[in-house]
C-alpha positions as CSV (number, residue, x, y, z in Angstrom):
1,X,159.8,97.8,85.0
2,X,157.0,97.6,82.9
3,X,153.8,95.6,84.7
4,X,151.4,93.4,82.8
5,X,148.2,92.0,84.0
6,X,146.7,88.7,82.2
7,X,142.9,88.1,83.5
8,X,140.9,84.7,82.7
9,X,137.9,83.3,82.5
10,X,137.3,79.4,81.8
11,X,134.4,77.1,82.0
12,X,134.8,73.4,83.3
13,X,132.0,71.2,83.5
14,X,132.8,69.9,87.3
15,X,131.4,70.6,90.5
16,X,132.6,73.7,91.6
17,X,134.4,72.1,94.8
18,X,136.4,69.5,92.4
19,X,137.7,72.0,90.1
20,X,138.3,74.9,92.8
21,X,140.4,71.4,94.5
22,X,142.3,71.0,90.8
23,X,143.1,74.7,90.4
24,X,144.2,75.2,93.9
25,X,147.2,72.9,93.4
26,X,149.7,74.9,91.1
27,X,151.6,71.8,90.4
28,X,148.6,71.0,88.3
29,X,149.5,73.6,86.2
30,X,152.2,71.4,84.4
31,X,149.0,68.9,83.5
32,X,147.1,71.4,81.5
33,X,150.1,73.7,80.1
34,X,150.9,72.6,76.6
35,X,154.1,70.0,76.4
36,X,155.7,72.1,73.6
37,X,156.3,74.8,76.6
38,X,158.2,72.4,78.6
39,X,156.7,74.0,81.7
40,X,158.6,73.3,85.0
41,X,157.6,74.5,88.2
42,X,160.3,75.4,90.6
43,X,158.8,77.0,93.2
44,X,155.0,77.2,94.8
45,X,153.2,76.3,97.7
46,X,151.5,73.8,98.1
47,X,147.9,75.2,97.8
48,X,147.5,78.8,96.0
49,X,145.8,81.8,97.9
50,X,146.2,85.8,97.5
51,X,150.1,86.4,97.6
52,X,151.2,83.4,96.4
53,X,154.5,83.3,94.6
54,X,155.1,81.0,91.6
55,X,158.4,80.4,90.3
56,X,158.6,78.2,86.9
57,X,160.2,78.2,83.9
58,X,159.5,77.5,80.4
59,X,160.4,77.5,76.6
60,X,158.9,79.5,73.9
61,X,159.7,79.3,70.5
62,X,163.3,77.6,71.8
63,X,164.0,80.7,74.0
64,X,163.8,80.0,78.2
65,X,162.3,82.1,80.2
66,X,162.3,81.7,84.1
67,X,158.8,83.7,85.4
68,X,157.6,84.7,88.8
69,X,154.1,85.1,89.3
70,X,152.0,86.2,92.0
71,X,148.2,85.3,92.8
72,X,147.1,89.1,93.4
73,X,143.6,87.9,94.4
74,X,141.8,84.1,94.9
75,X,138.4,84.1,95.3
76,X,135.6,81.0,95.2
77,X,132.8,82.3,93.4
């Protein structure tokens, strides 16, 4: 199985405690994904840390795809 590793940055002009509050909460994620990816969570926790597991699904280019992804690290800076 092959392994890939996606890394980002992003700047939000917030107080870091509001947006660290937004970003914690993966059902946020549906608010900023795109609508065209018809996003749908169908499993998470209710607040992220290191070894979370996300379970959604999604559609690109018409295709679904179901995708699990783990939070490897989450660190405040």
């Amino acid at each position: 199985m092959t392994t890939f590793t996606l890394e980002r940055t992003q700047v939000v002009e917030a107080p870091l405690e509001r947006a660290w509050t937004f970003y914690a909460d993966p059902h946020n994620l549906e608010l900023i994904t795109p609508p065209w990816l018809r996003f749908t969570i169908e499993q998470a926790p209710d607040e992220l840390a290191a070894g979370s597991l996300l379970l959604y699904r999604l559609r690109l280019f018409g295709v679904p795809i179901r995708w699990l992804t783990e939070i490897r690290s989450w660190r405040q800076r």
